[in-house]
N, C-alpha and C positions, 0 to 999 in steps of 0.2 A: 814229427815236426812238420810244419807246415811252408814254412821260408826253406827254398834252396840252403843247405846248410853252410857253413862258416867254411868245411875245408872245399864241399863245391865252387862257391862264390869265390876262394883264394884258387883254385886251380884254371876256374874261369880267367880270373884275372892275368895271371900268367899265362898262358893259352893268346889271351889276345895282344901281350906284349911277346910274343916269343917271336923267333922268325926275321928275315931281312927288310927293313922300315921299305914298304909300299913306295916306287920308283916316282919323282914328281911327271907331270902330267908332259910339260915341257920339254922335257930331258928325252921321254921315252917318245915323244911325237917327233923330236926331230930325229932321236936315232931308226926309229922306226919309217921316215923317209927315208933317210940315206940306207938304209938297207933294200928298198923295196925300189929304190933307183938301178941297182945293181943287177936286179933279176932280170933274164929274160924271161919271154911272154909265155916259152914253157913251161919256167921254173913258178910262174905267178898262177898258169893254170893248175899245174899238182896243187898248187897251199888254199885253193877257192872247192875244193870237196875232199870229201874222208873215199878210204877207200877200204875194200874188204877184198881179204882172200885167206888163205890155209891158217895165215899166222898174226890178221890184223884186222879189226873189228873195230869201229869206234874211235878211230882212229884217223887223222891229219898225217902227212910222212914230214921226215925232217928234210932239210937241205944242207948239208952237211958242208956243202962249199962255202954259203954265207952264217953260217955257222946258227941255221932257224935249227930251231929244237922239234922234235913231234910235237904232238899235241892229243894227249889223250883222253878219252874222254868217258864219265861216268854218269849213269842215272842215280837218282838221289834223293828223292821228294822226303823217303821216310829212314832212310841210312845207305851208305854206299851200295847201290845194287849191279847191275848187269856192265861190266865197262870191257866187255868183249874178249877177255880170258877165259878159255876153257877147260876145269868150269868155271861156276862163278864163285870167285873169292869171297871169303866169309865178313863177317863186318857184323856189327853191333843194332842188331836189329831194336831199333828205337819205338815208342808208339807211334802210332799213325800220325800225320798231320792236324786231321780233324780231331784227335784229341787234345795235342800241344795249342789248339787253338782257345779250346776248350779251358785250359790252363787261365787264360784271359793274363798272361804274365808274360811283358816283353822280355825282361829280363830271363828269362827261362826258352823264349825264343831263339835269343842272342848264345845259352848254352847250346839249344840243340845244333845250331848253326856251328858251330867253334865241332864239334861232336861230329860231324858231319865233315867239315871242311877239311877237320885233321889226318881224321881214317882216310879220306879220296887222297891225300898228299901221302900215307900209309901205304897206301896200296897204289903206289906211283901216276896217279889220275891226277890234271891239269887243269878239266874241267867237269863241273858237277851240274846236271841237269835238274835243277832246281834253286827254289821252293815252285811248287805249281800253286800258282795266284788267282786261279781262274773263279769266278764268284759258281754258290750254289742255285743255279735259278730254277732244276728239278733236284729233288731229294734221290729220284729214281736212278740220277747220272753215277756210272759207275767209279768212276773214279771222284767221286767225294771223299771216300776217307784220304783222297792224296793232297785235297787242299785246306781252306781255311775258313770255311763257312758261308754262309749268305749274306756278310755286312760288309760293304766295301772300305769303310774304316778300319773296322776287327781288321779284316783280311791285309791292309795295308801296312797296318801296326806291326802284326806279327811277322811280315814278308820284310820289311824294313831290318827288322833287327834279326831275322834269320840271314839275310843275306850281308849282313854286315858280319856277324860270328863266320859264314863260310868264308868271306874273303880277309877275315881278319887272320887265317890261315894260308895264306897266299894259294890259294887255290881261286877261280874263279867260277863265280856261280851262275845261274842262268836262268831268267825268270821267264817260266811260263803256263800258259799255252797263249800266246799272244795272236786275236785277239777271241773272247768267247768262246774258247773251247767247254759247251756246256753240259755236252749229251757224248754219249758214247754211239746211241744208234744212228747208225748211217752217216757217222763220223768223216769219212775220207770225201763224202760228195754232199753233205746237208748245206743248204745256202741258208743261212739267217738274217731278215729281215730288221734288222735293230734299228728304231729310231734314236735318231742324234742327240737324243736329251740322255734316254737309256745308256745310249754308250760309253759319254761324259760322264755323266753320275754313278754309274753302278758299276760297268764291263771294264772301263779306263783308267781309273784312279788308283787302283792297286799298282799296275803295271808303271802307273808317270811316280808312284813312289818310290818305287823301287828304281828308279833311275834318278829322281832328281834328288832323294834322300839319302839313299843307298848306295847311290854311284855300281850299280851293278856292272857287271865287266860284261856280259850277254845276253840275248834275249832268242828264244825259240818263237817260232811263227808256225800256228797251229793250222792241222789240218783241212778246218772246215773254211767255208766264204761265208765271209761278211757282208751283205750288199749286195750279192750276187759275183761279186769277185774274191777268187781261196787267197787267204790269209799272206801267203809267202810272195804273193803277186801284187799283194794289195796298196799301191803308192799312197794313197791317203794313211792308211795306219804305218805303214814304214818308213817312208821320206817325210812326209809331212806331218805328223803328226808325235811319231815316236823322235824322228832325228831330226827335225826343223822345229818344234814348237817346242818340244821337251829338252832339246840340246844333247837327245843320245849320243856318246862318245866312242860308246862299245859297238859292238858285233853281231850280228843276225844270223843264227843257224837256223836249217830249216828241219822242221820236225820229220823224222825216218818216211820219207816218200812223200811228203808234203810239197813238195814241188810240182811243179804243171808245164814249167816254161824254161825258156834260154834267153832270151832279150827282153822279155818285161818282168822277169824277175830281177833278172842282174839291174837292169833299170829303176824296177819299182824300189828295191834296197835290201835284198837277201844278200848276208856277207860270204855263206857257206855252206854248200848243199850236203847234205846227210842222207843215210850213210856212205855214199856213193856218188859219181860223180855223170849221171847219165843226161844230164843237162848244164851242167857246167864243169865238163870234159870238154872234149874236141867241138862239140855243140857251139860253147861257148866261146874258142877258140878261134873259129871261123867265124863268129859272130864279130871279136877282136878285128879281126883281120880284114871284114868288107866295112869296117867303120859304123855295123848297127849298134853296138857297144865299146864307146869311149875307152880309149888306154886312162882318163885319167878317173872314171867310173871302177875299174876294175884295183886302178894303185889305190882307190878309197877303202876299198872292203879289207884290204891286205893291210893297213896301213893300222886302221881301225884293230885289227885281230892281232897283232903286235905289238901295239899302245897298249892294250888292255894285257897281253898276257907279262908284257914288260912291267907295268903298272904293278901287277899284283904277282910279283915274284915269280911267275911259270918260266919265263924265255929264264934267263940268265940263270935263275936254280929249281931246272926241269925235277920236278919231284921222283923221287928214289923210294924201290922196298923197302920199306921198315917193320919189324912189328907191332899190331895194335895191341895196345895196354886191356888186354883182357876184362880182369877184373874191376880195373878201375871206371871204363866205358860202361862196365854192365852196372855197377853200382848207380853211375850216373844218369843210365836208362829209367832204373828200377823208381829213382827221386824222381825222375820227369814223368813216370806212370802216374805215381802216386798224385801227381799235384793237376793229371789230365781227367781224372773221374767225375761224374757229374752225381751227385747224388738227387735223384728224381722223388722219389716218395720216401716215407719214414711213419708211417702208421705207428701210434702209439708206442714213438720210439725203440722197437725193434731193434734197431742199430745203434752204437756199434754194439755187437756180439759179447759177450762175456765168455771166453772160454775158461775161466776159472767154476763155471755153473754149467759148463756142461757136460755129458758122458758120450754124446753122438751126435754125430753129424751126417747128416744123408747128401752126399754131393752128386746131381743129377746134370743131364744134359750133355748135350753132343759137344759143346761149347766147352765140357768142363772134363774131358777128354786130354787134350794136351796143351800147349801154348799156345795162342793165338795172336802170332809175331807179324802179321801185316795180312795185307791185301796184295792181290793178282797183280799179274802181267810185269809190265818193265819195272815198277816200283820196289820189286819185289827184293828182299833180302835175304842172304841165306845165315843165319845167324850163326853167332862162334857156339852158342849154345842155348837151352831152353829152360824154365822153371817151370813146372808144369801144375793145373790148379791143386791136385793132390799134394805133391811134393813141397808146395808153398803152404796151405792151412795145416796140412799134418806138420810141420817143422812149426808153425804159429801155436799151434793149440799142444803141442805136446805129446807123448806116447798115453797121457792119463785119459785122452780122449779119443773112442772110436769112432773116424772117419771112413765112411764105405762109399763107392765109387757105383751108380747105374747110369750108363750111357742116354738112357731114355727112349732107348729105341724099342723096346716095351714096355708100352704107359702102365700097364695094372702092376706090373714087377716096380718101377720106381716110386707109384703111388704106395707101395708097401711098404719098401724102404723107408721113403719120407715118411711114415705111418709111427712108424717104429722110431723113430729119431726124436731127437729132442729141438733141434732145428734141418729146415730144408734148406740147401742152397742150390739152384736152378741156375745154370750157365746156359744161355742160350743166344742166338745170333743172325748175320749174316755172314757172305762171302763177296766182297766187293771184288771185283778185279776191271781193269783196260779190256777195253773191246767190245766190251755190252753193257747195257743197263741192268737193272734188278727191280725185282718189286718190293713198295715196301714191307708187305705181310711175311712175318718169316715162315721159313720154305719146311716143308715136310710135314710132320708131328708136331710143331713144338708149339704154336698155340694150344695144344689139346691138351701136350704133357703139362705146360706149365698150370691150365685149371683144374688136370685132374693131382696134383702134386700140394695146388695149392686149396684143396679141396680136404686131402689128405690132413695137412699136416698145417695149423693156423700160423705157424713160427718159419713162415717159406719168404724164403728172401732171393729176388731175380736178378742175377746177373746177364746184363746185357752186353754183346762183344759185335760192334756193328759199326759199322763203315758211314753210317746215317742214319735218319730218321727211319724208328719202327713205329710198325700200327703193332696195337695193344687191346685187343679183345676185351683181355682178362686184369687189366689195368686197377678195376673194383676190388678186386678179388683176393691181390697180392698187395701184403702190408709193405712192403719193401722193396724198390729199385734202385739199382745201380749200375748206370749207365759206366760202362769201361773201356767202350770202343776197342781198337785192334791193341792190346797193353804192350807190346813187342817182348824179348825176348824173357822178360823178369816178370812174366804175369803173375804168375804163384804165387811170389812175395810179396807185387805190390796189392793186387784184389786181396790177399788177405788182411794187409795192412792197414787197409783202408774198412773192410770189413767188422774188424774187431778193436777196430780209434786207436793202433798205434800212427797214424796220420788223419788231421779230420779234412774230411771232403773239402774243398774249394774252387772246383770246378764250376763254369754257367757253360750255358747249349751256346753254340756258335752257330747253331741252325733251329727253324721249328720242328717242333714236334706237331704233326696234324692230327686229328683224329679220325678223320674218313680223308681215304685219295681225292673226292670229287673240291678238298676245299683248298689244297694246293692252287700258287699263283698259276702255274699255266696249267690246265685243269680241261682243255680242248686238244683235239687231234691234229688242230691248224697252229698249235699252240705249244704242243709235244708228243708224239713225237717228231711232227711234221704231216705233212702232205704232196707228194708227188715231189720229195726233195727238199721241201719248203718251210722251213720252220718264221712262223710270226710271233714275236715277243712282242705281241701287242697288249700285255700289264704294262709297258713302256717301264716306269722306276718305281711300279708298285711288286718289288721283289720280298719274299723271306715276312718279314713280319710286317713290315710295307704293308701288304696286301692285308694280311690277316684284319690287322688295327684298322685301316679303313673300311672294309667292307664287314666289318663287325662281327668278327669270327674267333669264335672261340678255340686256340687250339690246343689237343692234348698237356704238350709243355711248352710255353712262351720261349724266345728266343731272349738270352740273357739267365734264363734260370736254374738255381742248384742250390740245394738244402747243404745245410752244416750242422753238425753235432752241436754246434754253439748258439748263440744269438745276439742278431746286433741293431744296434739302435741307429739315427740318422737327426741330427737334428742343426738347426743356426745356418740356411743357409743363407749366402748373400751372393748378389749378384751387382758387378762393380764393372763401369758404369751403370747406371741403370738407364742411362740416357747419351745416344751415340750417332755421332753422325761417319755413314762407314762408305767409300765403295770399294770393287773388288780389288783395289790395289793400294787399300790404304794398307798402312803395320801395326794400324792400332788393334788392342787384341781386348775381350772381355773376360776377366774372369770370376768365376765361380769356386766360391770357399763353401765348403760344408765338415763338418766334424760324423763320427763313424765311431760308435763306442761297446765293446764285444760287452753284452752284461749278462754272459753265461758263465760257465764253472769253468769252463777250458778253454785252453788257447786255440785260437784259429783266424783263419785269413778270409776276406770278404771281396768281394769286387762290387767297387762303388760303380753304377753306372750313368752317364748325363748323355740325355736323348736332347735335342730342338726341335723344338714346332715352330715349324713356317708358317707365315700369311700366306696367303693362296688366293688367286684369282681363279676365273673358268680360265683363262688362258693358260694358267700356270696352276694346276692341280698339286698339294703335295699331301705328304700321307702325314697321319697325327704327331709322327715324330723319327726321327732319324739318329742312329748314335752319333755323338762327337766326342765324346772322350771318355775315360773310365780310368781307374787306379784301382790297386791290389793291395790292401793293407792287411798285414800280418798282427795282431792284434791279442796280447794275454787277456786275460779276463779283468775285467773293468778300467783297463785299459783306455785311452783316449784317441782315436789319430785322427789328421788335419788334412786334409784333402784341397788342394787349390787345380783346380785346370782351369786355362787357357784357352780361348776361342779366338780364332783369326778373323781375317775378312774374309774366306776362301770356306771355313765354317758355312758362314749364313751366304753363300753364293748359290745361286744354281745357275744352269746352263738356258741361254738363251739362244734358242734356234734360230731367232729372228737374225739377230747378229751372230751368231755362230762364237757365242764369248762367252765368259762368264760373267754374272751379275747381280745384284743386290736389290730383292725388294724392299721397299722403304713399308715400315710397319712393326708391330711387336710381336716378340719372336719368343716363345714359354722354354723355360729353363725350365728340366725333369729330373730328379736326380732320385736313384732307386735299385730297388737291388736285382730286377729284370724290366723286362721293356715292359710287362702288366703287372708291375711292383713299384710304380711310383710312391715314394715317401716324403719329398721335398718338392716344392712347387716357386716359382719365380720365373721373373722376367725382364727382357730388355726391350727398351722402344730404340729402333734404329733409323734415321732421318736423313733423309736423300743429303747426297754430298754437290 
């Protein structure tokens, strides 16, 4: 089945009602003064950084005299990972982010969050370092499979309701890598050049949703400069812009060593130095003490970090051991796999599998080896347990079918096998991790193995397990892909599942597919991976398919798209008013009705997607069209469903340099509605008229 199922969505429900009702705002701002009146100036230097030694990692201490609680803390992007216990406590390793993103399903965002939020209160963590919001502006960036794509809406959407399910578990969540953390190479010192338009439109908006929507309790300040000034120092994106323009209420940690300073941090608006305190220790201290850092700057960050942990249940019921519900976590992984797969090709229907018609199966590839439960570095999970691809299709297809297992690590031995089989299934992949980039051509053999496998055997079907966009050689060649990204710890079950239509596909790409490197948006050295330091994002806001759609490029797979077992129709759209006089701060909203009708044999779910086309001057350049909204309809076969979204004034806005605001050109603006951005099926428009 395709919809999160009935006892899912009831345990959801429960989950977000369970726990002590979220502290009012008021209550916890004034108790959170009169607390931090009573500190002295030593007791306010321990609670402004973490500290590490034999037995505490990640970790805030308590004050035991005014009765502050620790504060502990965990990474989290893709399930509870590293929160400084040794070792690392196990947790429910979830798919990747770039696949739930993938999902195009808020509702499914808001489980993983609540999934996320529980186990860190499980395994007594306070705070959880995530979701990472950061947009995709290179495919190459190592850490893409930790966030949510290349569309600053998509990305917003799903960061919204993730971080609403984390804090709807009183746990507090923490949105980052604040600002453009885009690249992993030369991450701790790349200065990024971003124009003001770029930043508003594409690097900004995830990050002001998750605060002015989400009411998020945190925010991390990433490693790199922005502008020529790093991130955790930076007063325009800290003071001004996140806590003066956005009305941030919450708290600024700084990402593990991302600090640089002791008076223009603590000034520029950093709440709490991580992991350690070697500039807002003694540093900062004596900073207090000769009057370069205000006493009433410093009772702000404390103030701030006690509101928020008050707010969302941490200070008064500091989260306890518990155990995590095993089976019930993994089952709810296995539903979130299944509904994160993109299905990319289906040559002459191929898929789904009949195992009822088969005798063998040849399962090849390094990828189809064991579980492929996440990506590197800090994100990383250690899971309660694994499904592994064997263990999931032999339990799918039965003892009546022989399944045989070649690694691929000798192409003529696996070409045999698939030879000999009745179908081939190729696993193959990357390895994303924190700390470096990657390329996107997969690494070793496996180009080679999958032409000479799918040379072998015409019934070869390619499982992809990657962190991002792959280049694809042998794309012609092979009747069948299935994109699966990192599937977390229930791979076996769900790739089989989805393999053989006990779930149908419903996944679109949250990022492009290229077909050559040279046609990626930043696609220069000055461009990425820099030069002497220097990275220029001079596409300005022609990012992801941005770029593709205007300079007319065809790629691999469009962003937005994925095949279904099923098929669906689109028709009646209206678009209401069709005649509007708007500016940015009007509340008048447009919307757009269209109907989505499955008139295939089986039930399945579809993602309607509505792009706008802006008027554009030379001043104001924009690309053929930009997402604004999208819905998920679960749909039986001839079935009907009714689709209305809503457009804002903040929709048809863009950023005006000139005035440094946002703003509305007057002009007609094309409603797209379609089932990827190079899958328009519905066409309209609205005329909007100076206010």
């Amino acid at each position: 089945m395709n919809a999160p199922s009935k006892w899912l969505l009831c345990w959801l429900g429960l989950m977000l009602a369970s726990g002590p009702a979220r502290v009012q705002a008021q209550s916890a701002n004034a108790r959170a003064q009169a607390i931090v009146r009573e500190m002295t100036l030593h007791e306010k230097i321990e609670e402004l950084h973490g500290i590490r030694d034999a037995t505490h990692f990640r970790y805030v201490p308590p004050i035991k005299r005014l009765g502050i609680p620790a504060l502990r803390i965990t990474n989290g992007p893709a399930g509870v990972g590293p929160d400084g216990t040794r070792p690392q406590q196990p947790a429910t390793a979830l798919p990747a982010p770039i696949g739930l993103a993938a999902s195009w399903d808020v509702k499914l965002a808001r489980l993983y969050g609540v999934i996320i939020g529980k186990e860190s209160r499980d395994l007594a963590d306070g705070l959880l370092e995530g979701p990472d919001i950061n947009i995709m502006r290179v495919p190459q960036n190592g850490r893409t499979f930790e966030a949510f794509g290349e569309d600053p809406y998509l990305v917003s959407q799903m960061a919204v309701n993730e971080i609403e399910g984390i804090q709807s578990q009183h746990v507090i969540a923490e949105a980052k890598h604040y600002d453009a953390n885009n690249q992993e190479t030369n991450r701790f010192r790349i200065n990024e050049i971003i124009g003001e338009r770029a930043l508003h439109e594409i690097y900004l908006p995830a990050f002001k949703a998750a605060v002015q929507q989400a009411h998020v309790g945190a925010v991390m300040c990433a490693y790199n400069k922005v502008n020529g000034v790093y991130n955790c120092q930076n007063k325009l994106l800290l003071h001004q812009i996140l806590k003066k323009d956005w009305g941030f209420n919450g708290f600024v940690t700084s990402d593990f060593g991302a600090t640089h300073s002791t008076v223009r941090s603590a000034m520029a608006g950093l709440d709490l130095e991580m992991p350690t305190g070697r500039y807002f220790s003694s540093a900062l201290k004596t900073a207090v003490q000769s009057g370069r850092v205000p006493m009433s700057v410093i009772n702000d960050k404390l103030i701030r970090r006690f509101r928020a942990m008050m707010e969302l249940g941490v200070y008064d019921h500091p989260p306890t051991l518990h155990p995590i519900p095993v089976k019930q976590d993994g089952r709810l992984a296995r539903e979130i796999a299944e509904q994160c797969m993109v299905l990319l090709k289906n040559q002459g229907g191929l898929l789904p599998l009949d195992g009822s018609r088969l005798h063998s199966i040849a399962l090849i590839g390094p990828y189809a080896a064991r579980a492929i439960t996440g990506g590197g570095g800090s994100s990383h999970v250690v899971p309660l347990y694994t499904v592994d691809p064997l263990e999931g299709i032999q339990r799918r297809v039965g003892r009546g079918v022989k399944v045989s297992f070649n690694d691929g690590a000798d192409v003529a031995a696996a070409a045999a096998l698939a030879k000999s089989s009745d179908v081939a299934i190729v696993m193959v992949g990357d390895y994303e991790t924190e700390g470096r980039d990657h390329p996107l051509s997969l690494q070793g053999n496996q180009d080679s193995l999958v032409e000479a496998v799918a040379a072998a055997n015409p019934h070869t079907v390619v499982v992809l397990k990657s962190g991002s966009a792959i280049l694809m050689p042998w794309v012609k060649q092979v009747p069948a892909i299935l994109e699966a990204w990192y599937p977390g710890e229930e791979d076996g079950n769900a790739v089989a599942a989805l393999l053989f239509g006990d779930v149908d596909p419903s996944g679109k790409l949250p990022i492009t597919f290229p077909k050559r490197l040279q046609d990626i948006p930043a696609n220069t050295p000055e461009q990425y991976p820099g030069v002497n330091g220097v990275v220029h994002y001079s596409e300005g806001i022609f990012v992801g398919y941005r770029h593709y759609d205007a300079d007319h490029i065809r790629p691999l797979f469009p962003f937005g798209f994925g095949l279904s077992y099923t098929t669906f129709r689109y028709k009646a759209l209206s678009v209401s008013p069709k005649t509007i006089s708007l500016s940015e701060r009007s509340s008048q909203t447009v919307s757009v009705d269209f109907h989505v009708t499955n008139t295939g044999q089986r039930a399945g779910a579809e993602v309607a997607e509505l792009y706008v086309g802006f008027p554009q001057t030379s001043a104001v350049p924009e690309p053929p069209k930009q997402l604004k909204g999208f819905a998920k309809l679960q749909l039986q076969p001839g079935e009907t469903g009714h689709v209305r979204l809503e457009l804002n004034a903040r929709d048809f806005s863009y950023w005006n340099t000139k005035d440094h605001r946002w703003a509305i050109l007057p002009g007609v603006y094309k409603m797209m509605v379609g089932s990827s951005s190079r899958d328009i099926l519905l066409r309209g428009q609205v005329s909007i008229k100076p206010r």
